[in-house]
Legacy VTK file of the C-alpha trace (Angstrom):
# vtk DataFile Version 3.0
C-alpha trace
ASCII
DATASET POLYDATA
POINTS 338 float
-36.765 -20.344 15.529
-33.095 -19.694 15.573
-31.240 -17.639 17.849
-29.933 -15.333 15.122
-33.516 -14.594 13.765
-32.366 -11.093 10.795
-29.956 -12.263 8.418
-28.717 -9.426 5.538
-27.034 -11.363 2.478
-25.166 -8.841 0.444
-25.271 -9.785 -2.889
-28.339 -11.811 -2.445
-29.826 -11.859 -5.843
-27.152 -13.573 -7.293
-26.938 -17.515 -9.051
-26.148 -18.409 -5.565
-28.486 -15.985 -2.805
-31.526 -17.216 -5.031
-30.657 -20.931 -3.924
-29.842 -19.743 -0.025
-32.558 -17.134 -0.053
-35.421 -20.205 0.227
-33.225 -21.789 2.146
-32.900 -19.152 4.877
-36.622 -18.637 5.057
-37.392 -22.553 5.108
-35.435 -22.336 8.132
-37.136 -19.839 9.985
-34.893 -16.582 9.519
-36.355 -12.915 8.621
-33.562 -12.434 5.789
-32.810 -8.941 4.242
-31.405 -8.805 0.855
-29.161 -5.914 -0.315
-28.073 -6.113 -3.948
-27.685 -3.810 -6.935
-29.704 -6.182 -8.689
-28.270 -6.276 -12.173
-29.759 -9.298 -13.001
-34.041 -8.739 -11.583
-34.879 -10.034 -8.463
-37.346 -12.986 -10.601
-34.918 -15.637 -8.530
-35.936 -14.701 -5.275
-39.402 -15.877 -4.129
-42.180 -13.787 -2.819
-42.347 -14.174 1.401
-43.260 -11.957 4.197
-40.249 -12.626 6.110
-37.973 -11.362 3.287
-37.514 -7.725 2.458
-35.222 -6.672 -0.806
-33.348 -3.455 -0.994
-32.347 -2.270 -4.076
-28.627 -0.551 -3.715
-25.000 -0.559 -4.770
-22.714 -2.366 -2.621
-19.879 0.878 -3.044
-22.729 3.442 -1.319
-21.852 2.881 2.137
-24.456 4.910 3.563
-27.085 2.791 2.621
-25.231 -0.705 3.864
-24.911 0.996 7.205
-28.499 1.410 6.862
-29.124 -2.463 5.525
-27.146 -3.655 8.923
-29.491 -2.243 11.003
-31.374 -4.274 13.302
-29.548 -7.571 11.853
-27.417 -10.214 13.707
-25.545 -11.140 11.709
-24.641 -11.163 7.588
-23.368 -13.243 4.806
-20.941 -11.522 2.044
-21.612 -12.446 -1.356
-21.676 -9.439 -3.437
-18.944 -8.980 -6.438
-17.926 -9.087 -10.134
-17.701 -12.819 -10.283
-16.107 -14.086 -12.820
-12.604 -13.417 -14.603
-14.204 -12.395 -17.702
-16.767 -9.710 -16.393
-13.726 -8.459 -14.302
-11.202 -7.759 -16.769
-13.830 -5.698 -18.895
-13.041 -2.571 -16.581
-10.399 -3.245 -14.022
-11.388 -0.314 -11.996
-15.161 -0.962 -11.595
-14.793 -4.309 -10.780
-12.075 -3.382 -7.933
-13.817 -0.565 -6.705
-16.957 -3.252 -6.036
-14.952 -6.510 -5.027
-12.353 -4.353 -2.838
-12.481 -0.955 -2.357
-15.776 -0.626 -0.708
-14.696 -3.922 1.527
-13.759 -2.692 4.301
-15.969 0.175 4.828
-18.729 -2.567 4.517
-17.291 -4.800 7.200
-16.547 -1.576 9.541
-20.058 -0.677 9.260
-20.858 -4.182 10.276
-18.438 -4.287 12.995
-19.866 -1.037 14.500
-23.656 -2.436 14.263
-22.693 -5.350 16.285
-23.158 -8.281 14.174
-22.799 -11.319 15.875
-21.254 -13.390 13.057
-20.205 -12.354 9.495
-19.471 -14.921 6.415
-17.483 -14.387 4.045
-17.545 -16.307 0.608
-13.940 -16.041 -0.555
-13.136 -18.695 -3.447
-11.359 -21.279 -4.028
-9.605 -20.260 -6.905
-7.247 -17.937 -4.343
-5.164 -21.112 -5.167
-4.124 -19.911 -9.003
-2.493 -23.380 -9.537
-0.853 -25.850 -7.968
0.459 -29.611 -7.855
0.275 -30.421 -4.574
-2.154 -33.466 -3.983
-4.293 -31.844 -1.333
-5.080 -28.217 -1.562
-5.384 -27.555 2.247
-6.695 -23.828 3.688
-3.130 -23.234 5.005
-1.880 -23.599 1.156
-0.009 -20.427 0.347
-1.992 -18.126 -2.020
-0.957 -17.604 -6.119
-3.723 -16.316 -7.395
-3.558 -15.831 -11.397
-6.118 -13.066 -12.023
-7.528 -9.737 -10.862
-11.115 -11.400 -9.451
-9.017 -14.261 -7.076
-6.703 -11.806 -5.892
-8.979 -9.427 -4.241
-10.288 -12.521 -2.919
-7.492 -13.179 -1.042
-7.038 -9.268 -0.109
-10.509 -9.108 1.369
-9.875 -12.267 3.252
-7.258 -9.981 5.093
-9.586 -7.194 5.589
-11.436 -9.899 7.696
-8.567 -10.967 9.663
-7.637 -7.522 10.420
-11.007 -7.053 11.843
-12.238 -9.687 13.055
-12.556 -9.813 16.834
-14.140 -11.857 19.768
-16.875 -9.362 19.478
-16.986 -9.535 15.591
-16.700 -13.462 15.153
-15.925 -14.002 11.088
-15.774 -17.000 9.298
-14.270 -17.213 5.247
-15.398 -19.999 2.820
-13.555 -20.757 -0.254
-16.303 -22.277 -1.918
-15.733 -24.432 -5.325
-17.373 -23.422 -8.583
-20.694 -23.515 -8.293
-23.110 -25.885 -10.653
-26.764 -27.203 -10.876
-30.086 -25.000 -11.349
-30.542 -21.738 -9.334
-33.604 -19.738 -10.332
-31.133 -16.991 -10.999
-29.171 -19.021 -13.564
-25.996 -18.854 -14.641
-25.121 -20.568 -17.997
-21.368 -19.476 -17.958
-20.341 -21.685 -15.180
-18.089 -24.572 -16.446
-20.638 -27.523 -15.249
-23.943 -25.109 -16.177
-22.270 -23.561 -19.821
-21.044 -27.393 -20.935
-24.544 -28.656 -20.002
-26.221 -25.485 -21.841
-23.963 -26.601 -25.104
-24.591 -30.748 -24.922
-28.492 -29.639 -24.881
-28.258 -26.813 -27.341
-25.599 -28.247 -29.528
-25.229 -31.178 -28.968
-21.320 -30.248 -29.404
-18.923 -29.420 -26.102
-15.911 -27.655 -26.514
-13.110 -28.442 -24.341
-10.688 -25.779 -23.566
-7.513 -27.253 -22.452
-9.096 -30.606 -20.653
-6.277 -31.555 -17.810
-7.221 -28.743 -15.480
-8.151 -29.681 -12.428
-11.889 -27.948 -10.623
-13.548 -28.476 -7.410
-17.365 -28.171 -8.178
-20.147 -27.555 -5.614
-23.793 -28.138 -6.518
-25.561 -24.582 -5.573
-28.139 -26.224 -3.265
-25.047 -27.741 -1.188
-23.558 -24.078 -0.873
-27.008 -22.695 -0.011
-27.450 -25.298 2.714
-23.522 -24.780 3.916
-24.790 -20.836 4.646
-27.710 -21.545 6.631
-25.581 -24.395 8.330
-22.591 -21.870 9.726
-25.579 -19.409 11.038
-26.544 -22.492 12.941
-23.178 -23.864 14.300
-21.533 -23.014 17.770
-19.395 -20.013 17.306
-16.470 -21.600 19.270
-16.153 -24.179 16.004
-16.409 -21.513 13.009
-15.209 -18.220 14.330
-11.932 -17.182 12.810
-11.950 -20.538 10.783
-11.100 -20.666 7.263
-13.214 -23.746 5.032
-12.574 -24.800 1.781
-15.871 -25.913 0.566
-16.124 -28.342 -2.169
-17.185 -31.868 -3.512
-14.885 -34.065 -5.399
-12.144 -32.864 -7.481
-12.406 -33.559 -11.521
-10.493 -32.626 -14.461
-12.505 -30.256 -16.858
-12.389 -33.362 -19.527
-13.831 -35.591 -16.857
-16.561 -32.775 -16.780
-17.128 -32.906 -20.183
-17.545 -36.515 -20.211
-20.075 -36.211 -17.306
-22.198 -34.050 -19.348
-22.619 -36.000 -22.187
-23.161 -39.482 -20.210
-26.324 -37.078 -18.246
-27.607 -35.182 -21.314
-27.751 -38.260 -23.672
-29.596 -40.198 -20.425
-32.052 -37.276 -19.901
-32.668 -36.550 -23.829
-32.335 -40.165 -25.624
-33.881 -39.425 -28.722
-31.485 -36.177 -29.543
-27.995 -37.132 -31.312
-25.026 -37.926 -29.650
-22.966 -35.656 -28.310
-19.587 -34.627 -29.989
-16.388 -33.546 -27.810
-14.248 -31.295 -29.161
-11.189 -30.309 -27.215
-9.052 -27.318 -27.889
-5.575 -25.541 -26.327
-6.723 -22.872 -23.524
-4.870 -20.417 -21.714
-6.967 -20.603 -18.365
-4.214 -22.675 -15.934
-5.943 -22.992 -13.131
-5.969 -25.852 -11.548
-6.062 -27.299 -7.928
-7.033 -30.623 -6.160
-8.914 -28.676 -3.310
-9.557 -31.008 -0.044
-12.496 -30.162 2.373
-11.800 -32.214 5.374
-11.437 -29.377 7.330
-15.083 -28.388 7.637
-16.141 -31.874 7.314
-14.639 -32.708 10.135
-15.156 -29.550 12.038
-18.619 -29.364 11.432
-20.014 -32.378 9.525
-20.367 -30.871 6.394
-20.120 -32.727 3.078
-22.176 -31.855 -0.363
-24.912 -34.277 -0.393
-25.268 -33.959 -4.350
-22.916 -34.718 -6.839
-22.175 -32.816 -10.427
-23.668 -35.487 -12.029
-26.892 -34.564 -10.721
-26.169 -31.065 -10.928
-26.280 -31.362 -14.935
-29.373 -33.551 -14.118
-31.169 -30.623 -12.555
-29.808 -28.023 -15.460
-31.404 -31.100 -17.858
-34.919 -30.928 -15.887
-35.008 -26.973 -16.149
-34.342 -27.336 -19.889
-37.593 -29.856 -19.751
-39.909 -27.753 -17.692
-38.732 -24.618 -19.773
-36.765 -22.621 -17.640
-34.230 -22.024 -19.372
-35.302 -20.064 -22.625
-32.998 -18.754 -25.177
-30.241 -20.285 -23.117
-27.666 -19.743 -26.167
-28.882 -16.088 -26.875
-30.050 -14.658 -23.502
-27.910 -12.325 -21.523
-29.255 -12.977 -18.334
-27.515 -16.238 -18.100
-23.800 -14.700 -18.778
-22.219 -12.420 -16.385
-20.131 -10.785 -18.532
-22.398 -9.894 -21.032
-24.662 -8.335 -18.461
-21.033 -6.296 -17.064
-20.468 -4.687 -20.532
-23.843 -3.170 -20.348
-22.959 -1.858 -16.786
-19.266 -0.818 -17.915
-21.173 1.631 -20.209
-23.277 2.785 -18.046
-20.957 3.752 -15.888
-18.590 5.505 -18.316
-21.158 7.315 -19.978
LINES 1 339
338 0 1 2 3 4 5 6 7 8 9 10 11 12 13 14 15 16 17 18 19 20 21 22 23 24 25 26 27 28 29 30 31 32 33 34 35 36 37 38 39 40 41 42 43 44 45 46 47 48 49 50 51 52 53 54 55 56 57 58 59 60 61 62 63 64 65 66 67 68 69 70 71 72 73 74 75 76 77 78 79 80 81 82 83 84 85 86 87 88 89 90 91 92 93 94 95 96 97 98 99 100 101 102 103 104 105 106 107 108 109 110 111 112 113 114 115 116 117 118 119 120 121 122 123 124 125 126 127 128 129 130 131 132 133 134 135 136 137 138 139 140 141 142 143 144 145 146 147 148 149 150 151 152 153 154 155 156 157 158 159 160 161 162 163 164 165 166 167 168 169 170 171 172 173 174 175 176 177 178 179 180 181 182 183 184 185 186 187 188 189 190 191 192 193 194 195 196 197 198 199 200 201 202 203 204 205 206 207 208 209 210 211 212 213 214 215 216 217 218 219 220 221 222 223 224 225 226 227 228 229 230 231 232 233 234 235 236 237 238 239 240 241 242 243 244 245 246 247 248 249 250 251 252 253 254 255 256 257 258 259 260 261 262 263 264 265 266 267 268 269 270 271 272 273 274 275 276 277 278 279 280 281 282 283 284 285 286 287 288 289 290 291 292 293 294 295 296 297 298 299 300 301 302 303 304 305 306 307 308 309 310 311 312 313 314 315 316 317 318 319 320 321 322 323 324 325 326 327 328 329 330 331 332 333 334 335 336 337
């Protein structure tokens, strides 16, 4: 049993807390889960050591509640991705920033003994230099990446010997979580080679980390695990190898034509895009700090989007909103202004 036996993941019913939830509990931890759960709580499995609270991330009464009797807490919880952001500026903000740093004060004050952040790597916006390091100034091109970088900040304001804090910028998740995403690049070019049979390129030279979501999910449980003298304070890029969006594409349709030989080739279509992001991120850092390097690779990420397609997991992938974030946010955005 670990030393840090109640864990609260904020945002833990997400594509990526339904990968580290099993995780956390294969390990041995008593894990609370507070989320607003806009997407169901199917993803998370049924276990006696893990309790779900239902709540918004903005009512800070009830996250100084969630803290109680926990050591320590991993951050997930936002509006995340550009698209479901810039549907209403303000709600998004008020739920990736605003309510921030009352969170992390109501932390602070309940004594948790170490608090993870997961920043992103696309703080980075774009730029040319070979290796993206974590001391790499900051130019983030959107809304969603700069409050990234503004609650990394918070943190470091915050953060004390007494309130040890470590941020990951974590790659772009791919692969098969049981809360699945279909709008991720790897995930939504797999969904169209298997649906289509057609991939549309936007752009094609961009260059993406990309992180298989079981690697992240292990990386959590990993920094609950590792000496505080190596993490605390510490910023990590987190990511495997760096490939162009076109290499991506090309991925897909080597691993969907493997896994599903007797469906037609797959076409690749490329087209001009206005999404410049693009950074070579490098993850020595926490390799070499604490021995951590993704043990899967994106190629068999799309083979484990492939296998859920098989074993029917994925349903109505094309159609669905459960799979697309932003679809889900317009439903919210009109909740909320009505």
């Amino acid at each position: 049993m670990p030393h840090l036996k109640n864990i609260l993941v904020i945002g833990g019913a997400g594509h990526v807390g339904c990968a580290l939830a099993p995780k956390l509990l294969e390990a041995g931890y008593r894990v609370r889960i507070y989320d607003a759960l806009y997407f169901g709580r199917e993803g998370l499995p049924s276990d006696a050591n893990l309790e779900v609270l239902h709540g918004d991330v903005r009512d800070i009464t009830a996250v100084t509640k969630a803290v109680q009797g926990i050591q320590a807490v991993i951050h997930l919880a936002c509006i995340s991705n550009d698209p479901s952001f810039e549907l209403d500026p303000s709600l998004a903000k008020s739920i990736n920033y605003d309510c921030f740093e009352p969170a992390v004060l109501a932390c602070k004050a309940a004594g948790i003994e170490r608090f993870i952040y997961a920043s992103s790597s696309s703080v980075y916006g774009v730029s040319d230099a070979p290796e993206v390091r974590e001391d790499h100034p900051l130019n983030p091109l959107t809304d969603y990446s700069k409050y990234k970088g503004l609650c990394e900040e918070v943190l470091r304001r915050h953060m004390s010997e007494r309130f040890p804090v470590t941020i990951i910028r974590p790659a772009t998740a791919c692969g098969y979580s049981p809360r699945m995403r279909l709008d991720l690049a790897v995930n939504l070019l797999t969904n169209l080679a298997v649906s289509r049979r057609r991939i549309t390129v936007f752009g094609g030279g961009q260059m993406r980390p990309n992180l298989h979501v079981e690697d992240m999910g292990e990386l959590y449980v990993r920094l609950l695990r590792e000496p505080l003298k190596k993490i605390a304070g510490q910023t990590f890029n987190a990511g495997g190898p760096n490939h162009t969006v076109a290499d991506l594409a090309r991925m897909v349709k080597r691993v969907v034509e493997r896994e599903f030989p007797d469906k037609a080739s797959i076409a690749i279509e490329t087209s001009p895009s206005d999404d410049l992001r693009s950074y070579h991120v490098c993850s020595e850092k926490i390799a070499r700090t604490i021995g951590f390097v993704p043990r899967r690779t994106v190629e068999q990420a799309i083979g484990s989007v492939c296998a859920a397609f098989k074993a029917g997991k994925l349903p109505d992938s094309m159609t669905d909103d459960r799979y697309y974030n932003v679809r889900v946010m317009k439903t919210l955005c009109g909740r909320e202004k009505a």
